[in-house]
N, CA, C and O atoms as a MOPAC input file, in Angstrom:
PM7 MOZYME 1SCF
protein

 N     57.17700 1   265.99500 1   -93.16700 1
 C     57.00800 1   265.13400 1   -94.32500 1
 C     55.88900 1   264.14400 1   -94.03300 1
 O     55.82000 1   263.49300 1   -92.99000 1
 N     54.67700 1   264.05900 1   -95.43300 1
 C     53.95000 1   263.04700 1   -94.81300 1
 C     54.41200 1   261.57600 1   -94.99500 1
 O     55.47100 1   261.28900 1   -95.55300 1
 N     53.79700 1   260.93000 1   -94.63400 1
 C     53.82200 1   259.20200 1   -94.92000 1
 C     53.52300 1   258.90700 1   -95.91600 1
 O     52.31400 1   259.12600 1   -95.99200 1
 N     53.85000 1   258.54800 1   -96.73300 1
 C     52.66600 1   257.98700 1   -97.79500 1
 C     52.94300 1   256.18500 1   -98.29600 1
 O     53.93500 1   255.50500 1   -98.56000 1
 N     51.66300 1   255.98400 1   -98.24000 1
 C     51.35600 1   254.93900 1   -98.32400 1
 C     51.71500 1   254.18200 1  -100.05100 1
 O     50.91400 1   254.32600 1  -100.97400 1
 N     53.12700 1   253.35000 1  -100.21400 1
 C     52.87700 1   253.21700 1  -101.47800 1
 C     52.51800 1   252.08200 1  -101.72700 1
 O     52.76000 1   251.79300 1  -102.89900 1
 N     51.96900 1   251.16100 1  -101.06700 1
 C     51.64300 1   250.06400 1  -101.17100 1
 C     50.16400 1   250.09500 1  -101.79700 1
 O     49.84500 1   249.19700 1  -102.57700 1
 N     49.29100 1   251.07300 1  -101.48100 1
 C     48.38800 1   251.80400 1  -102.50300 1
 C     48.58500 1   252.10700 1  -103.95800 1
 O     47.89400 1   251.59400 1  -104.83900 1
 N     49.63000 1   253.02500 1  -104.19200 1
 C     50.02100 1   252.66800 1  -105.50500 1
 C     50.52700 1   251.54100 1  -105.94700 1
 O     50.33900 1   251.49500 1  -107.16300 1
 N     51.09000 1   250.58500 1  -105.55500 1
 C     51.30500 1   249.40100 1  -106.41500 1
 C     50.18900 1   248.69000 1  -106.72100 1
 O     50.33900 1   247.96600 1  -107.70600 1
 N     48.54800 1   248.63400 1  -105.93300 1
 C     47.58000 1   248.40600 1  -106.56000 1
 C     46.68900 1   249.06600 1  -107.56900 1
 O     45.59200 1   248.62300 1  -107.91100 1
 N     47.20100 1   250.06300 1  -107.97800 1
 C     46.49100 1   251.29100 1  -108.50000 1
 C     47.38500 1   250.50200 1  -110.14300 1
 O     46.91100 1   249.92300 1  -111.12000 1
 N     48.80700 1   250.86700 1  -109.75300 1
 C     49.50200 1   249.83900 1  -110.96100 1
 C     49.31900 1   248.70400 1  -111.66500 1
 O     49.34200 1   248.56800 1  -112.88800 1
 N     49.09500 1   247.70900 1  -110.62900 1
 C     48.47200 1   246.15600 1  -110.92800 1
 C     47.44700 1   246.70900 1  -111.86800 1
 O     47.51700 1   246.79700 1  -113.09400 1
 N     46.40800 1   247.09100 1  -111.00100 1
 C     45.14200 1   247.46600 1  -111.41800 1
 C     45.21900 1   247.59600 1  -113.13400 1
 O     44.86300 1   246.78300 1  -113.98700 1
 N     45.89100 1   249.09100 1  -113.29200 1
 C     46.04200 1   249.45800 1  -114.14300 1
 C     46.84100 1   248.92000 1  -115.44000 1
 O     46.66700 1   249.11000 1  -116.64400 1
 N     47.52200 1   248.38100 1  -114.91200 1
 C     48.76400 1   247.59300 1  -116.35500 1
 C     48.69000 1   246.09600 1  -116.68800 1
 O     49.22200 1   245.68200 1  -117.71900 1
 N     47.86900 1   245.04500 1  -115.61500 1
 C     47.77700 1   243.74400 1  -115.89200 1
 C     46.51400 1   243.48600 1  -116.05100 1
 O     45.91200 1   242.89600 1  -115.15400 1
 N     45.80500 1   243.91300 1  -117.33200 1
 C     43.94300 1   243.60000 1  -117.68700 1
 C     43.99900 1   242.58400 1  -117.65700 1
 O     42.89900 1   242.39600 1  -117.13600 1
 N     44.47400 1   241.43000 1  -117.81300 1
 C     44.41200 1   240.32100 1  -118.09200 1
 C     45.12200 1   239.97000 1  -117.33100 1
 O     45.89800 1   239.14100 1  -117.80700 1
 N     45.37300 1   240.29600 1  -115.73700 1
 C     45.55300 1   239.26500 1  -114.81900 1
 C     44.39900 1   238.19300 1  -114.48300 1
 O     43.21800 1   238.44100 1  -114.72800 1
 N     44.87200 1   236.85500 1  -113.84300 1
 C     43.74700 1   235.65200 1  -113.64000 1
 C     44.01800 1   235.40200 1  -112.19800 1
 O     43.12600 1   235.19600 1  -111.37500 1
 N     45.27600 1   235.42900 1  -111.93300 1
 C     45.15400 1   235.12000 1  -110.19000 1
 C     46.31500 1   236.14500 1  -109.30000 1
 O     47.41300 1   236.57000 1  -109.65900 1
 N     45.56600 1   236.32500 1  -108.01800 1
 C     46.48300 1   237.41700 1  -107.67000 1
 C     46.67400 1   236.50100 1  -106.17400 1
 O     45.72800 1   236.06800 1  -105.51600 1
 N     47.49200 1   236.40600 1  -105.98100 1
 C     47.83800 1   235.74200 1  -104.45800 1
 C     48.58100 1   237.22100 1  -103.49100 1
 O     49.58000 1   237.80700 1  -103.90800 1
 N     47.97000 1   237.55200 1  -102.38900 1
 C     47.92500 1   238.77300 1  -101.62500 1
 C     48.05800 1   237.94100 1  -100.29500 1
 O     48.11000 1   238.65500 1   -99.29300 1
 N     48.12400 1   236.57100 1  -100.06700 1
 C     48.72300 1   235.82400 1   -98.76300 1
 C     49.55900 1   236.46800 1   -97.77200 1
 O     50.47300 1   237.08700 1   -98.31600 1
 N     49.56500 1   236.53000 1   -96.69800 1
 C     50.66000 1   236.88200 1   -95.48600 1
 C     51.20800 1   238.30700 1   -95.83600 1
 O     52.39800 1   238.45400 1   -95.55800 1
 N     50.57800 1   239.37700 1   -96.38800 1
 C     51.06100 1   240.51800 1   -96.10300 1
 C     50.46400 1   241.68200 1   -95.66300 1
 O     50.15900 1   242.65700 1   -96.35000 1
 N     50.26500 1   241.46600 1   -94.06800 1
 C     49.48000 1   242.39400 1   -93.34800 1
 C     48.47300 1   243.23000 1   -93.71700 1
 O     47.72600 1   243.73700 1   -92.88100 1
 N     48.38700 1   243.40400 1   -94.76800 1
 C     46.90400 1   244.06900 1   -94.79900 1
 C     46.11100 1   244.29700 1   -94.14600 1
 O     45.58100 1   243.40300 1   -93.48500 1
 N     45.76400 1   245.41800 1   -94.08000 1
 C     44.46000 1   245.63100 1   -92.93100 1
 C     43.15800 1   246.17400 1   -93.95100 1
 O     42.07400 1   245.58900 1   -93.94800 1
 N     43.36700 1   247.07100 1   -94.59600 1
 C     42.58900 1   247.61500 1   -96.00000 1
 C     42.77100 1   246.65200 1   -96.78600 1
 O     43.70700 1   245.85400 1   -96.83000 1
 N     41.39900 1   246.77300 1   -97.72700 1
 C     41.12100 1   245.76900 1   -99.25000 1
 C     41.33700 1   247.21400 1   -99.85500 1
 O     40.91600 1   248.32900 1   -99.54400 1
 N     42.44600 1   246.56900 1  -101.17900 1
 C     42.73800 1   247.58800 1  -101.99000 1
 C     41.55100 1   247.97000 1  -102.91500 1
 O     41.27700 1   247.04900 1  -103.68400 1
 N     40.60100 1   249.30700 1  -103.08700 1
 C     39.44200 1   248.75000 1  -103.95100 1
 C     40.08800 1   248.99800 1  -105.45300 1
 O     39.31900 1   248.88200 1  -106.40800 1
 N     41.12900 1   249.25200 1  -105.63800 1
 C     41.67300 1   249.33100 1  -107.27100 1
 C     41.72600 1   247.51000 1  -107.40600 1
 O     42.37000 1   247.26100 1  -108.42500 1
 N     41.50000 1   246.86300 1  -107.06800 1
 C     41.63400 1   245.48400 1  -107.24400 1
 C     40.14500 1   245.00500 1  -107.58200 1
 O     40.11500 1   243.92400 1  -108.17000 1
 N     38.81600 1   245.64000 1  -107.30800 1
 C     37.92300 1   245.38500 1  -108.07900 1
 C     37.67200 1   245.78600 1  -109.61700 1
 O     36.62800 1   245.66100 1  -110.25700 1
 N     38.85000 1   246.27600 1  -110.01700 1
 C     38.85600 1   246.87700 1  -111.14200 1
 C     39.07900 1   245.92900 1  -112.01700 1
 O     38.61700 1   245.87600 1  -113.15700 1
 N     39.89200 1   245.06000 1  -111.42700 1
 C     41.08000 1   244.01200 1  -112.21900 1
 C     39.39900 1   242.79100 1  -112.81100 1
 O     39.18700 1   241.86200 1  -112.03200 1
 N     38.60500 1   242.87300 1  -113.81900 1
 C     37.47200 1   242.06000 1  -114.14000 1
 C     37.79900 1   240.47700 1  -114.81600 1
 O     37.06900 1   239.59600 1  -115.27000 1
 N     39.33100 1   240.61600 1  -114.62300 1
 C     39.61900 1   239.37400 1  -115.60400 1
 C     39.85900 1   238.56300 1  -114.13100 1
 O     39.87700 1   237.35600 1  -114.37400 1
 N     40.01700 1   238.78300 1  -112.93300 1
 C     40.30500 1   237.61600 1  -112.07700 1
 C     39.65800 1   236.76100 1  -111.72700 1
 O     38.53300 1   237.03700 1  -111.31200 1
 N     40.10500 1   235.38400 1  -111.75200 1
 C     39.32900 1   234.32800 1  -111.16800 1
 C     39.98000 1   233.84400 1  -109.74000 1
 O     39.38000 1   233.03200 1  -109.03600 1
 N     40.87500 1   234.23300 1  -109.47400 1
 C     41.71300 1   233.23400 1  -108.00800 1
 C     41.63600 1   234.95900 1  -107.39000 1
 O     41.44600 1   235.89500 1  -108.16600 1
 N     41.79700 1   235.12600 1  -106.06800 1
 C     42.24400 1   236.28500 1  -105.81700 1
 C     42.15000 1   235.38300 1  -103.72300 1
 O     41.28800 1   234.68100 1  -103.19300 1
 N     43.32300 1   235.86500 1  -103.27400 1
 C     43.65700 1   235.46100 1  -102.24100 1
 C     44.59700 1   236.23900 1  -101.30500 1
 O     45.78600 1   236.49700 1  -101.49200 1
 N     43.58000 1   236.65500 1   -99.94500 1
 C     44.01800 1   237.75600 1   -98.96300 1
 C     43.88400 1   236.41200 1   -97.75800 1
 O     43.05100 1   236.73400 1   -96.91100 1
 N     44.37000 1   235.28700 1   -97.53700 1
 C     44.34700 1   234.30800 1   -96.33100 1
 C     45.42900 1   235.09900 1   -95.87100 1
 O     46.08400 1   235.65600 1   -96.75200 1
 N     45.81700 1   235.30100 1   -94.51700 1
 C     46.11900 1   235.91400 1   -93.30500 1
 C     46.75900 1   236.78600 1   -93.36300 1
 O     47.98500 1   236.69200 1   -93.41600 1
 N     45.90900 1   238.26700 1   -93.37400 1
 C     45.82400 1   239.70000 1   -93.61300 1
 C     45.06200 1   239.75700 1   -92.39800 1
 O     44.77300 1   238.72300 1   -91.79700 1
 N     44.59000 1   241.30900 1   -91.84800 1
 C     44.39200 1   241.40200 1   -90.80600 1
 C     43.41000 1   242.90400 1   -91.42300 1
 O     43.36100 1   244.12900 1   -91.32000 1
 N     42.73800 1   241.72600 1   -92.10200 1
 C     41.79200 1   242.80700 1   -93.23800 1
 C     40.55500 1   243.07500 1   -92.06500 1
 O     40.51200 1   242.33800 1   -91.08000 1
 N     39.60300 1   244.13000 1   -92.23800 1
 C     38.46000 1   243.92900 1   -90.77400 1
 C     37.14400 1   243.83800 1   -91.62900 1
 O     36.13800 1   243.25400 1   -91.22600 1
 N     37.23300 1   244.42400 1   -92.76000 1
 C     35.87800 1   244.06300 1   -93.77300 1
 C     36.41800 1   243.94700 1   -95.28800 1
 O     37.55200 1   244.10200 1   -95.74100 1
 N     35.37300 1   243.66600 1   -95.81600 1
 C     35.10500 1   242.77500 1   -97.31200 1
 C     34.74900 1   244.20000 1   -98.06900 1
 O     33.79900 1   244.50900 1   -97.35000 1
 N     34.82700 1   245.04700 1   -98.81200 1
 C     33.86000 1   245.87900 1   -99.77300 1
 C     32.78800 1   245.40200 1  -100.14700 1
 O     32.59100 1   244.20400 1   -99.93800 1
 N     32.16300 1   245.89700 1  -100.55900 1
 C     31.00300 1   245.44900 1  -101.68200 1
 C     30.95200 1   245.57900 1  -103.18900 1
 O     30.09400 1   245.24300 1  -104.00500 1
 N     32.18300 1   246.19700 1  -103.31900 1
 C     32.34200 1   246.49000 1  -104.57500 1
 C     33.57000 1   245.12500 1  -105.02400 1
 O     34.05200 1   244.88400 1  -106.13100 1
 N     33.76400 1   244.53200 1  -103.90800 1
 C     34.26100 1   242.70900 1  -104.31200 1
 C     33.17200 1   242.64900 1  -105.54100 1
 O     33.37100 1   242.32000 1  -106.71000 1
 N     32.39000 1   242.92100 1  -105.13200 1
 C     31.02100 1   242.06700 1  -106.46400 1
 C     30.81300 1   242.10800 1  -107.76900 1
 O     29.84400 1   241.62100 1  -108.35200 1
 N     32.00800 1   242.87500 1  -108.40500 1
 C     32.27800 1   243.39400 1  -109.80700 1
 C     33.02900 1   242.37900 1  -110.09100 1
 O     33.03100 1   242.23900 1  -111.31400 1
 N     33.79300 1   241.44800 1  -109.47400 1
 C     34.73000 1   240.55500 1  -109.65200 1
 C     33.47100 1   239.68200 1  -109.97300 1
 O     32.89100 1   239.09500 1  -109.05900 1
 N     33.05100 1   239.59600 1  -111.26700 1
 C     32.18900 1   238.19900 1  -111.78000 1
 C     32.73400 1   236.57900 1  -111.45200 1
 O     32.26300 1   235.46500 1  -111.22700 1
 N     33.92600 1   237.19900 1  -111.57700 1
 C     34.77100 1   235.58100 1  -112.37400 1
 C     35.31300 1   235.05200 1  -111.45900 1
 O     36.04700 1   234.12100 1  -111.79300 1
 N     35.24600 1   235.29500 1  -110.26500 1
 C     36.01000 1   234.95100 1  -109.22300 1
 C     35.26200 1   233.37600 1  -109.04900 1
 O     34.09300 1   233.15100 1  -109.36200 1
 N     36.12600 1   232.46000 1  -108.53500 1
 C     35.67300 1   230.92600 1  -108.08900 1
 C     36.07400 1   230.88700 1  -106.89800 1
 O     35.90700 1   229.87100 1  -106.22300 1

């Protein structure tokens, strides 16, 4: 049986069902990957990965206009 990762799909979900999310707080939960279904989300302005154990940034962060 494989593993599967569903913590992937719950960003694929976000992504997909909250267009009009504004802030996503992603604080203290190990992360090592940036979900890139979360550059999708164009309505965010707050978005917060403080202590994740993320090792790089995408570049496709940069679709996020609205971010402050």
């Amino acid at each position: 049986m494989s593993k599967r990762n569903y913590s992937c799909d719950v960003f694929y979900f976000v992504a997909g069902r909250f267009k009009q999310l504004r802030v996503l707080n992603l604080a203290d939960n190990d992360l090592r990957t940036f979900p890139l279904s979360i550059c999708y989300i164009a309505t965010l302005v707050q978005l917060n990965f403080a202590s994740n154990k993320l090792s790089d940034i995408p570049p496709s962060i940069c679709k996020l206009k609205q971010l402050v």
